[in-house]
C-alpha positions in Angstrom: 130.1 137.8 109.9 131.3 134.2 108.9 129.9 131.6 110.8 131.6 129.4 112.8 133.3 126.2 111.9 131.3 123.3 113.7 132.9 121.6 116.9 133.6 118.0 116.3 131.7 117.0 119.8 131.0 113.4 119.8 127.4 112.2 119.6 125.4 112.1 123.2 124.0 108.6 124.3 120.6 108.0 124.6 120.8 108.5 128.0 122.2 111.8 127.8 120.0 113.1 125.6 116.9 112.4 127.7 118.5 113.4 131.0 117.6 116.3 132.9 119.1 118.4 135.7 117.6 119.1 139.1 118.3 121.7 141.1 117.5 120.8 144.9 118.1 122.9 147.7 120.5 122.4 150.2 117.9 120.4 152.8 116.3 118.6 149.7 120.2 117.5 148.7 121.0 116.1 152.5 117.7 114.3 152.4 118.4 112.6 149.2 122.1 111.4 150.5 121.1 110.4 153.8 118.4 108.2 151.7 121.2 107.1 149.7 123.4 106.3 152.2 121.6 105.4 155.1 118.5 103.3 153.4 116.0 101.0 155.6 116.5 97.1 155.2 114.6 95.8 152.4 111.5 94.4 153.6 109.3 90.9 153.1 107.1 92.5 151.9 109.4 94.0 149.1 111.0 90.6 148.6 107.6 88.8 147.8 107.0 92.3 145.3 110.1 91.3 143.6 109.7 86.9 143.3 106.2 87.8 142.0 107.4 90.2 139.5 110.5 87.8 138.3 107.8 85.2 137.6 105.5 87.4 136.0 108.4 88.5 133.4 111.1 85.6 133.7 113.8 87.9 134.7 
């Protein structure tokens, strides 16, 4: 049997080629969403994380 021709795919990204797939069931799937969607405020304590990490790295 002949082989077959190859498929002119185009190349992934980098990101594609290190993602992966989860599979999450259907409570684990509304969780993440509601996260997602409904998120808490971000928090002082948060904010200072961030300043202190900007000045560490000069972002």
């Amino acid at each position: 049997m002949k082989p077959s021709p190859p498929v002119n795919t185009p190349k992934p990204t980098r990101s594609a080629v290190n993602s992966r797939q989860l599979e999450l069931s259907v409570a684990d799937s509304e969780a993440f969403a509601d996260a997602l969607l409904n998120h808490k405020p971000v928090n002082a304590r948060l904010r200072e994380t961030v300043q202190r990490y900007r000045a560490e790295t000069g972002v």
